[in-house]
C-alpha positions as CSV (number, residue, x, y, z in Angstrom):
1,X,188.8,357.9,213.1
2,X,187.2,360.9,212.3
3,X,184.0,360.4,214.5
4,X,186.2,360.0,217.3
5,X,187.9,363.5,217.1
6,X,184.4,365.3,216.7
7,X,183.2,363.6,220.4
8,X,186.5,364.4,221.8
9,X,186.1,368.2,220.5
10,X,182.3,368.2,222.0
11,X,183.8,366.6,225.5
12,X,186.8,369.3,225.9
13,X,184.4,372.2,224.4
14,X,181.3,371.2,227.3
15,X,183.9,371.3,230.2
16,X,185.0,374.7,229.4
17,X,181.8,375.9,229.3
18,X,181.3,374.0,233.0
19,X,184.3,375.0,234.5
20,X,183.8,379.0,233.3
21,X,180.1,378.3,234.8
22,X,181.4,377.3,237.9
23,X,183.7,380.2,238.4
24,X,181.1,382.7,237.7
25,X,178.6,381.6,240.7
26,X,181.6,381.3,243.0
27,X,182.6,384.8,242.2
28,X,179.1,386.7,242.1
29,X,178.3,384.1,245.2
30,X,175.5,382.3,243.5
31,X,176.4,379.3,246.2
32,X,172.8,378.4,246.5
33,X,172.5,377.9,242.8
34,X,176.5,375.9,243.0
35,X,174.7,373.6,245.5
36,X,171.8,372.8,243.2
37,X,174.1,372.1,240.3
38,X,176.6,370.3,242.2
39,X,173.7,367.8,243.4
40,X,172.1,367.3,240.1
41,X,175.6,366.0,238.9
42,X,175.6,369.4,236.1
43,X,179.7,369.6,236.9
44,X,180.2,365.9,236.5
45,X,182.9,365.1,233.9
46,X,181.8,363.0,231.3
47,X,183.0,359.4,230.3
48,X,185.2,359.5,227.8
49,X,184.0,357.1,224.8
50,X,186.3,354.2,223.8
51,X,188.9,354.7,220.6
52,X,187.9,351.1,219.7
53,X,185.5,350.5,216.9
54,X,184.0,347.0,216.3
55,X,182.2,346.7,213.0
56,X,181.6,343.6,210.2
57,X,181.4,343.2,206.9
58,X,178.0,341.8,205.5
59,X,177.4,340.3,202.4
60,X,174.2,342.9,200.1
61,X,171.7,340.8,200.8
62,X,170.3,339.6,197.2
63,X,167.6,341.7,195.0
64,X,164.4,339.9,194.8
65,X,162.0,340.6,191.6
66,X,158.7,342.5,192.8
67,X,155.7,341.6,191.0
68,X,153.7,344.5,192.4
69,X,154.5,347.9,193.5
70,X,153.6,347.6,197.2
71,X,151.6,350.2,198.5
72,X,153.6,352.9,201.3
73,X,152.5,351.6,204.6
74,X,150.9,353.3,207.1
75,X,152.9,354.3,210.5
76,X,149.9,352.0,212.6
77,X,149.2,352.9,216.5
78,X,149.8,350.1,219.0
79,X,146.8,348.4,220.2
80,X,146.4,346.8,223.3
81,X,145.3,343.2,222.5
82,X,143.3,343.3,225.6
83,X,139.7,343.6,224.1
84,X,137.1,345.4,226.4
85,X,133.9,343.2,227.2
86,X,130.6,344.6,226.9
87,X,129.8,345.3,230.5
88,X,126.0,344.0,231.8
89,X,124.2,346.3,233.3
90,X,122.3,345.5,236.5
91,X,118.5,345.6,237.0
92,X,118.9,348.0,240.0
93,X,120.5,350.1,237.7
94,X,118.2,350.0,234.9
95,X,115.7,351.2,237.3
96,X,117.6,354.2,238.5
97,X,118.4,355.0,234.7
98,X,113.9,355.1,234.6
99,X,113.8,357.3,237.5
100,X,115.9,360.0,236.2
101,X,114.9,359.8,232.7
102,X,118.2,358.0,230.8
103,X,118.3,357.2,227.5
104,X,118.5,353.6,227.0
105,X,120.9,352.9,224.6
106,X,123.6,355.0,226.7
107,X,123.1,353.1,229.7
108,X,126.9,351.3,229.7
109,X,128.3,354.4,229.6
110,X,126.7,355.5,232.9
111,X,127.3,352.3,234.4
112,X,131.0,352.4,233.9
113,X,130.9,355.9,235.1
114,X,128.6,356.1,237.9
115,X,130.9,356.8,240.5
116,X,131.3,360.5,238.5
117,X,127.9,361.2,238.8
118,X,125.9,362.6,241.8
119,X,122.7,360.4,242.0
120,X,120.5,363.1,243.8
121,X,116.4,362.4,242.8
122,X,114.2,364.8,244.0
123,X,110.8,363.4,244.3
124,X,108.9,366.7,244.5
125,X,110.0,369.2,241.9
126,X,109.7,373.1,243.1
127,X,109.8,376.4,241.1
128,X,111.3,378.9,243.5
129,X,110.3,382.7,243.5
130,X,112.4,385.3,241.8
131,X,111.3,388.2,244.1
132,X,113.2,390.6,246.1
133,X,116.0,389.9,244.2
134,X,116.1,386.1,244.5
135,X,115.7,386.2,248.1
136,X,112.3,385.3,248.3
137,X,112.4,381.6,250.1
138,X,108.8,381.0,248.8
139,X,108.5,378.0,246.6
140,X,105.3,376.3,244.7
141,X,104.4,373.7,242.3
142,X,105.7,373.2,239.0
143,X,103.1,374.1,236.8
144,X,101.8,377.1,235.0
145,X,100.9,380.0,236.6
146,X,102.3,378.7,239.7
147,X,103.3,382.3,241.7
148,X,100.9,384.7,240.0
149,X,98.9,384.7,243.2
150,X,102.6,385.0,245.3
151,X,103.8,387.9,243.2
152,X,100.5,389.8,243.3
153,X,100.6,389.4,247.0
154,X,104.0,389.9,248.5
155,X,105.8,391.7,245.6
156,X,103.1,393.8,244.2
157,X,103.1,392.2,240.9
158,X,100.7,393.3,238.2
159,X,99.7,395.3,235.2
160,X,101.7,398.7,234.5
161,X,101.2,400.1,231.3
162,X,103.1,402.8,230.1
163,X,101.7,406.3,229.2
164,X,104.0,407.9,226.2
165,X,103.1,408.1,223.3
166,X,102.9,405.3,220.6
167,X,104.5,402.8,223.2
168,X,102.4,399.8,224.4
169,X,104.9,398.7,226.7
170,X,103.1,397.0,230.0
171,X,105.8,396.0,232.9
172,X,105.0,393.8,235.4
173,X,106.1,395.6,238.3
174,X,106.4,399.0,239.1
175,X,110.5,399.1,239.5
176,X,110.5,397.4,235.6
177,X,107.6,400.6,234.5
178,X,110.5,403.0,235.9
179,X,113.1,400.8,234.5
180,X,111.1,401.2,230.9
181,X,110.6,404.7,231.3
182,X,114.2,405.5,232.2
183,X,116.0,403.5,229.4
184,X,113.3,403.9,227.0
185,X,112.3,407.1,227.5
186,X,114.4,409.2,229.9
187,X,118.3,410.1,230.0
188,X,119.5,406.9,229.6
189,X,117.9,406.4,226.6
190,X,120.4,404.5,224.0
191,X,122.1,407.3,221.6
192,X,120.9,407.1,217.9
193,X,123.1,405.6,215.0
194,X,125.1,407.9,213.1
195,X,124.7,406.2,210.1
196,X,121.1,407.6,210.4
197,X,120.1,403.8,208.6
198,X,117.0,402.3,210.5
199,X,115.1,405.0,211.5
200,X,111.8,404.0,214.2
201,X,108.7,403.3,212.1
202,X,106.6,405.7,214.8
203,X,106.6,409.5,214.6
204,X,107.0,410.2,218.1
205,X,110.2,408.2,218.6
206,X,113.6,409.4,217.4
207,X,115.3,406.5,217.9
208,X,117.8,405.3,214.8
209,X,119.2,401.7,215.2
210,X,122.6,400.7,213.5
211,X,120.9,397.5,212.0
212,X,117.8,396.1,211.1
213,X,117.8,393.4,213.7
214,X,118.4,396.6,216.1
215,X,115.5,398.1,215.2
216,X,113.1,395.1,215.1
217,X,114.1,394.8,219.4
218,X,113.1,398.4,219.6
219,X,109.9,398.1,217.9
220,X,109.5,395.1,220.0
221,X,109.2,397.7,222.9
222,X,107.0,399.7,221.3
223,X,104.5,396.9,220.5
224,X,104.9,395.3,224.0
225,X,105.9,391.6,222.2
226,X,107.8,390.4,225.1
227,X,108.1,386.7,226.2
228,X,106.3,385.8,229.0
229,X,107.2,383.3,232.1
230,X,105.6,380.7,232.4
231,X,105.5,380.2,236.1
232,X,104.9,384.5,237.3
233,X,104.3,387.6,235.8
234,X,107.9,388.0,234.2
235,X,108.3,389.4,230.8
236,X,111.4,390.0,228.9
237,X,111.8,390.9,225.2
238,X,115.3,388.8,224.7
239,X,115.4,384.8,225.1
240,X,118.8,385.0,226.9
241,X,117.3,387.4,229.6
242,X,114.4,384.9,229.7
243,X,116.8,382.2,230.3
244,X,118.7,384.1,233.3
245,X,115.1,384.6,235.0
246,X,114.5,380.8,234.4
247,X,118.1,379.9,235.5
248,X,117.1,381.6,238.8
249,X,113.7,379.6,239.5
250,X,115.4,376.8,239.8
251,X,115.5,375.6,236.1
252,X,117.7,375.2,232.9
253,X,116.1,374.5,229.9
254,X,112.8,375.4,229.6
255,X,110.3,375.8,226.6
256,X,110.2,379.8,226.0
257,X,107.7,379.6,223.1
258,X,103.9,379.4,224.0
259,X,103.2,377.6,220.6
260,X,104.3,374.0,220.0
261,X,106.8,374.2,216.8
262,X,105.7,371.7,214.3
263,X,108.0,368.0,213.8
264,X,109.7,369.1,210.6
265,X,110.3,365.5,209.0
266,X,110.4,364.2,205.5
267,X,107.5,363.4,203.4
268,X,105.2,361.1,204.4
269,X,106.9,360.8,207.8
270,X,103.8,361.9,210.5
271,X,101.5,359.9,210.5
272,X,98.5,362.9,209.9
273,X,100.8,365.4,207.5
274,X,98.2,368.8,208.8
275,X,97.1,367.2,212.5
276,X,100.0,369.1,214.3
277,X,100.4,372.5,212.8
278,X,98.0,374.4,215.8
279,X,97.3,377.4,217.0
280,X,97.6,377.4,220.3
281,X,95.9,379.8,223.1
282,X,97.7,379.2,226.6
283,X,95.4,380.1,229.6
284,X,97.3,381.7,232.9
285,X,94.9,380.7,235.2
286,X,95.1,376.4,234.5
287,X,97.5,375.4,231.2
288,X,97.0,371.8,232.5
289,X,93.4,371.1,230.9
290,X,93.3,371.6,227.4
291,X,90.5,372.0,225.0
292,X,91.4,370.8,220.9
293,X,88.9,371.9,217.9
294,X,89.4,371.7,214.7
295,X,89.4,374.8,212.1
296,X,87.4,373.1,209.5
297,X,84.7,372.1,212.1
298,X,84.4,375.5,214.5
299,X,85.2,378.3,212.2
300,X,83.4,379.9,208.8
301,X,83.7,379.5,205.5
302,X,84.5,382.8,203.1
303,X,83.9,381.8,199.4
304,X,85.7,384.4,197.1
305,X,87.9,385.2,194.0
306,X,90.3,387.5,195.3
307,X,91.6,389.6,197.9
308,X,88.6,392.4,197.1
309,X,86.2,390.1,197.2
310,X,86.3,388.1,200.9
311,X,87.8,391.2,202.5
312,X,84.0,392.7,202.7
313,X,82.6,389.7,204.5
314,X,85.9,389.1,206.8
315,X,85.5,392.6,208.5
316,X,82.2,392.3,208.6
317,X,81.9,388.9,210.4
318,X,85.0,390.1,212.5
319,X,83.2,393.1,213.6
320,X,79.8,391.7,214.6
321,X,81.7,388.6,216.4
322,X,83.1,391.4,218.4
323,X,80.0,393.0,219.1
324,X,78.3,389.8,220.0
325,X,81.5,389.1,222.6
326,X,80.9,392.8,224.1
327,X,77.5,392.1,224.4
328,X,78.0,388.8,226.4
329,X,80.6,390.4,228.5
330,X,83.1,387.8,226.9
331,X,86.7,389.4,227.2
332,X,90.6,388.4,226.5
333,X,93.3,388.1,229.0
334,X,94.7,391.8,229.5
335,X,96.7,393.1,226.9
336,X,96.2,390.1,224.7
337,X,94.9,390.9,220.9
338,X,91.4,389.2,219.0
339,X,93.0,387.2,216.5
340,X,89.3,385.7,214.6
341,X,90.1,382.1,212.4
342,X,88.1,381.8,209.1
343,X,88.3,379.4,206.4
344,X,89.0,380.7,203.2
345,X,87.5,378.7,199.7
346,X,89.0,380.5,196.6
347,X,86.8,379.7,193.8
348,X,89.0,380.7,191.1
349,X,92.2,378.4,192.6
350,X,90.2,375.6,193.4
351,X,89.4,375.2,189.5
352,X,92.7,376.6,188.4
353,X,94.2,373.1,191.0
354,X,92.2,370.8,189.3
355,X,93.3,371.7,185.5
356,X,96.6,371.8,186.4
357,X,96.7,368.8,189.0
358,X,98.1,370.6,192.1
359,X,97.9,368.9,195.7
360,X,94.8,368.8,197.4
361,X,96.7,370.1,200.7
362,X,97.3,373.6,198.7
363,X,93.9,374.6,198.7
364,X,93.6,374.9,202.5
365,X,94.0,378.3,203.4
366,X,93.1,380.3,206.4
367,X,92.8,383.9,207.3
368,X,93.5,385.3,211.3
369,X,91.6,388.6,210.9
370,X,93.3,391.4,213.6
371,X,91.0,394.4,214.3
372,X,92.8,395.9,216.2
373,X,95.5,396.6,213.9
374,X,93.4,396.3,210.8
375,X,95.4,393.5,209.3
376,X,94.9,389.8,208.3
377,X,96.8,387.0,207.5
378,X,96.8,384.7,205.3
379,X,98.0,380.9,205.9
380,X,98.6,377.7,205.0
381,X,99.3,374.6,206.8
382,X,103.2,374.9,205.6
383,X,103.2,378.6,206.7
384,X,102.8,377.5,210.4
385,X,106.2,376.2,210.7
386,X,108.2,379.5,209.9
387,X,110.1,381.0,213.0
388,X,108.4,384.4,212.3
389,X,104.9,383.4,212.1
390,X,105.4,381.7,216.0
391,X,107.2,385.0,216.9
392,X,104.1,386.8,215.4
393,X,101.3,384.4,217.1
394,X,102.3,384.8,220.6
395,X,100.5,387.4,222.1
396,X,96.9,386.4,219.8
397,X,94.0,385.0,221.7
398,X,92.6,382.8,218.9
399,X,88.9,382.7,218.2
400,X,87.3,380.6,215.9
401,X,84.8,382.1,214.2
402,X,82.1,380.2,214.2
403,X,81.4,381.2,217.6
404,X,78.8,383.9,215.6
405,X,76.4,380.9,215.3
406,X,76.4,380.0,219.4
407,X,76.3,383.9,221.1
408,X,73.5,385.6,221.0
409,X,72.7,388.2,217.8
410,X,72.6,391.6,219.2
411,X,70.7,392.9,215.7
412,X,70.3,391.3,212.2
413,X,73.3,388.8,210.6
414,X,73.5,390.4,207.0
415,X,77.1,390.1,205.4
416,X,77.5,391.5,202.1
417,X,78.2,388.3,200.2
418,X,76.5,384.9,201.1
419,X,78.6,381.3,200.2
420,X,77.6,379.5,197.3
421,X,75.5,375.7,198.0
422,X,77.1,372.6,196.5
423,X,75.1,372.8,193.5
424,X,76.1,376.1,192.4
425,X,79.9,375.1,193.4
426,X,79.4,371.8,191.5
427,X,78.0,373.6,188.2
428,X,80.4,376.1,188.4
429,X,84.0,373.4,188.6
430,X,82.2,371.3,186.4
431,X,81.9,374.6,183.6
432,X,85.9,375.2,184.1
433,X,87.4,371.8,184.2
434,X,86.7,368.7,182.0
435,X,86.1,365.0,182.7
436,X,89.5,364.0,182.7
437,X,91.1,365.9,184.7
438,X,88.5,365.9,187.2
439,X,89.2,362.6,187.4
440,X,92.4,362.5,187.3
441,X,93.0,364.9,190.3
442,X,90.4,362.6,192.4
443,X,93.0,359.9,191.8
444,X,95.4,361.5,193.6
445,X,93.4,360.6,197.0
446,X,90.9,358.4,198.6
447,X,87.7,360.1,200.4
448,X,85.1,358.7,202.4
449,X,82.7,358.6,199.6
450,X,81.2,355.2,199.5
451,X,81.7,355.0,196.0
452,X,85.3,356.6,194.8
453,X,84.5,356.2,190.7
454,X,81.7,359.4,191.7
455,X,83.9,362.1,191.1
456,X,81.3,364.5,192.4
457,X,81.0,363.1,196.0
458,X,85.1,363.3,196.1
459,X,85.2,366.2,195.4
460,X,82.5,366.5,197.7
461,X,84.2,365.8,200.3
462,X,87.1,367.6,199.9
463,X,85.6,371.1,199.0
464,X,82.0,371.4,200.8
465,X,81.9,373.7,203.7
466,X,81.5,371.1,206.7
467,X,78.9,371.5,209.3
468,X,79.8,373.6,212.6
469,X,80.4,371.2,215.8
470,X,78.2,373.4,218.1
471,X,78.8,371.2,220.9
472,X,82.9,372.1,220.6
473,X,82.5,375.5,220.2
474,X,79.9,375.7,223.8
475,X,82.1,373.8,225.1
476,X,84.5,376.4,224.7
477,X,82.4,379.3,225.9
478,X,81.4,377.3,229.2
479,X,85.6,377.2,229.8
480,X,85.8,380.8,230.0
481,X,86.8,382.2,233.7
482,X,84.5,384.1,235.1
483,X,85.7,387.3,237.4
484,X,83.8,390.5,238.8
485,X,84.4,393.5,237.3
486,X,83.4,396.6,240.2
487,X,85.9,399.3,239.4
488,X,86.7,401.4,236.3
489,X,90.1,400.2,236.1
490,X,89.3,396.4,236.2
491,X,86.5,397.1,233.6
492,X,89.3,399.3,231.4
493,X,91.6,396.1,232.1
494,X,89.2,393.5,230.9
495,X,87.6,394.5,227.6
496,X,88.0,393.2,224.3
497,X,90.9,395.7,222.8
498,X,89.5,396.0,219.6
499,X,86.7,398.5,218.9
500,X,83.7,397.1,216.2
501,X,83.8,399.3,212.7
502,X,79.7,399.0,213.0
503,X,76.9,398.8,215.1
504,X,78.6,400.2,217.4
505,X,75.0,401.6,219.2
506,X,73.7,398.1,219.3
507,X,76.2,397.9,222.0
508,X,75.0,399.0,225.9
509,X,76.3,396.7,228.6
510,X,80.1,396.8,227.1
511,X,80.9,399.7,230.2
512,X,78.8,398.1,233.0
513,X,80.1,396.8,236.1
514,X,79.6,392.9,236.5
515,X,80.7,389.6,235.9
516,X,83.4,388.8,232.9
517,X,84.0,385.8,230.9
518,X,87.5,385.5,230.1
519,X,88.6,383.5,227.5
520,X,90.7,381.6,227.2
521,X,89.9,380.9,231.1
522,X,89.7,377.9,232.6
523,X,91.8,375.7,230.0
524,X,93.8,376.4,227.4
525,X,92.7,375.6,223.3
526,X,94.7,374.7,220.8
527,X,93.2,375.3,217.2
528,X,94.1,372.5,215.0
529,X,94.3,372.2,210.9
530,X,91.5,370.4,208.8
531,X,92.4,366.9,209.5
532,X,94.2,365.5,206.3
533,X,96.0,362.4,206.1
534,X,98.6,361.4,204.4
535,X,98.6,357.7,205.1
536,X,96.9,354.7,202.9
537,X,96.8,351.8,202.9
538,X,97.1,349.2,200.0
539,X,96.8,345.8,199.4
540,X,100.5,344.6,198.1
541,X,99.0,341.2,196.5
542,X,97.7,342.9,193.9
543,X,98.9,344.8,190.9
544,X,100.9,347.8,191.6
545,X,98.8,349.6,189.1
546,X,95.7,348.5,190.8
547,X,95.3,350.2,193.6
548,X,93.3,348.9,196.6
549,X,91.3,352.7,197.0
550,X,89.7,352.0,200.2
551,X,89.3,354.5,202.7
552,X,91.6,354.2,205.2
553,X,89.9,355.8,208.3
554,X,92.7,357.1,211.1
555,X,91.4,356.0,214.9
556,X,94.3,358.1,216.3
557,X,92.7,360.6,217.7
558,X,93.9,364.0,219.5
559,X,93.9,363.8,223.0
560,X,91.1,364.0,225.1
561,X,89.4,367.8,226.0
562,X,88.2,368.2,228.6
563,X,84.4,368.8,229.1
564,X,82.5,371.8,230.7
565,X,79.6,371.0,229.2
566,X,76.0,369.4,231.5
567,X,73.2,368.3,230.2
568,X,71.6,371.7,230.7
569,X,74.0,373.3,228.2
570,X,73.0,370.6,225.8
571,X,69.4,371.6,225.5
572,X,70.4,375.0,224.4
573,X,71.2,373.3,220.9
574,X,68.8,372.4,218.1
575,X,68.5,368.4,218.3
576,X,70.3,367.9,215.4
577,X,73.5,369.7,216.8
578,X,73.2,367.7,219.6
579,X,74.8,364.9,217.6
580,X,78.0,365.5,218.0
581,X,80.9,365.3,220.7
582,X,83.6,367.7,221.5
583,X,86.4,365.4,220.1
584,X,84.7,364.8,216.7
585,X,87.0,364.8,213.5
586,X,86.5,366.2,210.3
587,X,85.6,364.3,207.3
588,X,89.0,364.3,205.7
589,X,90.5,362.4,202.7
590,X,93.7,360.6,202.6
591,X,96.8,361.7,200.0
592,X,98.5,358.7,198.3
593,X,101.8,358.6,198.5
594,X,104.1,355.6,196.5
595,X,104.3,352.2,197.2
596,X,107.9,351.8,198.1
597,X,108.3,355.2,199.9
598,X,105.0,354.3,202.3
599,X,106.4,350.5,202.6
600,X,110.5,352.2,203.2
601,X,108.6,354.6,206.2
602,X,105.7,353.3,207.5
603,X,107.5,349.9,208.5
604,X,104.8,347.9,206.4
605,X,105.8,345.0,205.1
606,X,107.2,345.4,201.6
607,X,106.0,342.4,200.0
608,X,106.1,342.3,195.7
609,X,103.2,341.2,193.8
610,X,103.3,337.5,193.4
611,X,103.7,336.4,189.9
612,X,102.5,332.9,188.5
């Protein structure tokens, strides 16, 4: 009876504790708090449990032999055993999901909770001014460049560069110039680091940033690398600021970048492996219209060994490009740097590839000669897809160089080193490589050669500097803008940056007052890479070992640019340029990938060689 004791000790213990409760809020006349208690049954007495105890004996139920160790079971959740049907969605639904852009294979989920969503569908989409402080009411078309003309009227919007020293800085406003100056410049400059780390790369700054990433925003300043709206005159030099300004025109995600970032996918994934890495020049004036040219068809060929030995002939053709622009009164947006495009054929590597069987795709190389700066940089189709080199490329207008050919020659073309024929480049891979391993790196892809056992013509095709497309690269000259230059200041404002190393007397017209050609103007142009595929085809009833080498020639174009060209333009050419269209392709070669791994992508059938 033990059990019973303990409950009556609990009982007797809880109704002293009550009752000496009780007597304490009637003496300190807690009577509110007595009334509360009294309702909620606290002072209740409670039921005494009975002394009786019913209980039976059971026989042990008897030990049964396991066979297996059973496994611990798992605590499971209930389940309802109702099972959910798959709920069909109506038409009028499915075209509501079209009109507002939902994916497809989520539309259940909206269906079931469309009562949660606001179905609002503006037909018209607006970009709303940012002036005044957001309290501009002014609202235009969504597309680029949309309130340049608004902010240059009613907010005074324009080009304000500064005038310390070493600083590049241009605001777009007068209120962001004083900003610049008085955070920059002036008492609220930012105190230095005491760590006295990263110290500014220019003489006339004293500026010490606690990191490196610190610094690189500062220099950023310096150099004027901002990020520009798309819509207005805007610039800020952080994304998140960016996105605020954005946020406030009426948008939420929106594409900050000006160059499009490369599809990273596996191997053998795009269908043309070099068609998308570009370089991309974005007009203010009209993004919609676009112009596309192709390196290996629109810009010069440097033959060399080494660094030494093409840097000669890249400043030189950089410098008299620029004096032939001057001279044409062919100019760059304001503040926007030259950035000239060459193609770049090292001898030595090319030879050096073929002995030791390296990828045809390593040998294209390009160099973007800067004169403003003095630099140049070297790429390959890989290197486009780096986060620094788009950070880099933003503020470049890109010129292809084979614009020498189409402009007008001020004084005599002479660059120090001329490019070697075919023949000469034939005798010269055939004296450093041997049969077989010329022919085993032609394996390694198909050409357009009608006959792929000629060695010679692969290689051919791969290595030859192409013929310029003429027609591409007048096509691009007739898109420039054309404005009229009267003042000093708008002459100042729109002239090539960069000032030629040479020949710099052969130059008279450069100061006049006039008409300007600003490129790019009326379009945008996107430079693209040399054309190389990485697709081919093969015919799977054969032998895997014999390969089906036919050329496999891609009908996937780019898109279509747009023409600026008449008929008049066209008689400007020789008659053998006049062969060619803006759209044309270059002679490329196709890569051949494995079997199974172009079957596994590709989606072609993977049918096995049928054995007898």
């Amino acid at each position: 009876m033990t059990g019973f004791s303990m409950d009556k000790n609990t009982i007797d213990q809880k109704l002293k504790m009550t009752e000496s409760l009780k007597k304490y809020l009637i003496k300190n006349g807690y009577t509110k708090t007595l009334a509360v208690l009294e309702k909620e049954r606290v002072f209740k007495t409670p039921p005494r449990r009975s002394a009786r105890l019913s209980f039976a004996i059971l026989k042990a139920p008897k030990r049964v032999a396991l066979t297996e160790i059973p496994e611990k079971s798992k605590k499971k959740t209930k389940k309802t055993n109702l099972e959910t049907e798959k709920v069909k969605v109506p038409d009028a639904f499915k075209q509501l999901a079209l009109k507002f852009g939902l994916p497809g294979e989520h539309l259940d989920f909206f269906y079931e909770n469309r009562e949660k969503f606001s179905w609002e569908h503006k037909k018209k989409m607006v970009v709303r001014c940012s002036g005044n402080n957001c309290h501009c009411k002014f609202t235009a078309e969504v597309k680029p460049g949309s309130l340049v003309d608004h902010m240059i009227e009613f907010h005074e919007f324009g080009e304000f560069p500064c005038q310390e020293t070493d600083c590049n800085f241009t605001g777009y406003s007068t209120h962001s110039l004083k900003h610049h100056l008085n955070k920059f410049h002036g008492t609220a400059k930012r105190a230095s680091s005491a760590e006295q780390k990263h110290r500014c790369k220019y003489a006339s700054c004293s500026y010490i940033a606690p990191t490196t990433s610190a610094l690189e925003s500062h220099h950023r300043v310096h150099e004027n690398r901002s990020i520009k709206c798309e819509f207005c005159h805007y610039r800020a030099f952080q994304a998140h600021i960016m996105y605020e300004h954005m946020m406030s025109q009426g948008f939420l995600f929106v594409q900050i970048l000006k160059f499009s970032r490369p599809k990273t996918g596996r191997a053998f994934k795009n269908f043309a492996r070099t068609d998308e890495r570009t370089m991309r020049s974005i007009s203010p004036f009209c993004k919609d219209n676009k112009i596309f040219m192709w390196v290996r068809e629109t810009c010069l060929t440097i033959d060399h060994d080494g660094v030494t030995n093409f840097l000669p002939n890249m400043n030189y053709l950089t410098s008299y490009l620029v004096c032939q622009l001057r001279e044409a009164k062919v100019v760059t947006l304001k503040n926007t740097e030259v950035a000239v495009v060459f193609m770049l054929r090292n001898i030595s590597a090319i030879t050096s590839s073929i002995n030791r069987l390296v990828p045809p795709y390593a040998l294209d190389q390009v160099v973007v000669s800067l004169p403003e700066s003095k630099e140049f940089i070297l790429l390959n189709g890989s290197e486009l897809e780096g986060s620094e080199v788009f950070t880099k490329f933003q503020d470049y207008a890109y010129l292809p160089s084979g614009l020498i050919e189409i402009l007008p020659k001020p004084f005599e073309f002479n660059p120090p080193f001329s490019n070697k024929s075919w023949p000469e480049f034939w005798k010269h891979i055939c004296s450093k490589t041997t049969d077989l391993s010329r022919r085993s790196y032609c394996a390694s892809f198909a050409s357009s050669s009608p006959s792929n056992d000629n060695d010679e013509e692969n290689l051919k095709t791969v290595l030859n500097i192409s013929e310029l497309n003429k027609v591409a690269l007048l096509n691009l000259l007739k898109s420039g803008k054309v404005i009229n230059c009267v003042s000093k200041e708008d002459i100042r404002n729109y002239s090539l940056r960069p000032r030629p190393d040479n020949e710099e007397s052969a130059i008279s017209t450069a100061a006049e007052s006039g008409d300007r050609v600003i490129l790019p103007g009326q379009c945008s142009y996107i430079l693209m890479w040399k054309g190389r595929r990485s697709i081919y085809r093969r015919n799977y009833n054969l032998e895997p070992r014999a390969e089906n080498r036919q050329f496999y020639n891609n009908k996937q174009a780019t898109s279509i640019s747009t023409n600026y060209l008449c008929e008049a333009d066209l008689l400007t050419l020789a008659s053998n340029d006049r062969n060619k269209t803006i759209d044309d392709a270059p002679v490329g070669i196709i890569e051949i990938p494995g079997l199974r791994i172009r079957a596994k992508i590709f989606g072609f059938p993977d049918r096995r060689p049928t054995r007898d």
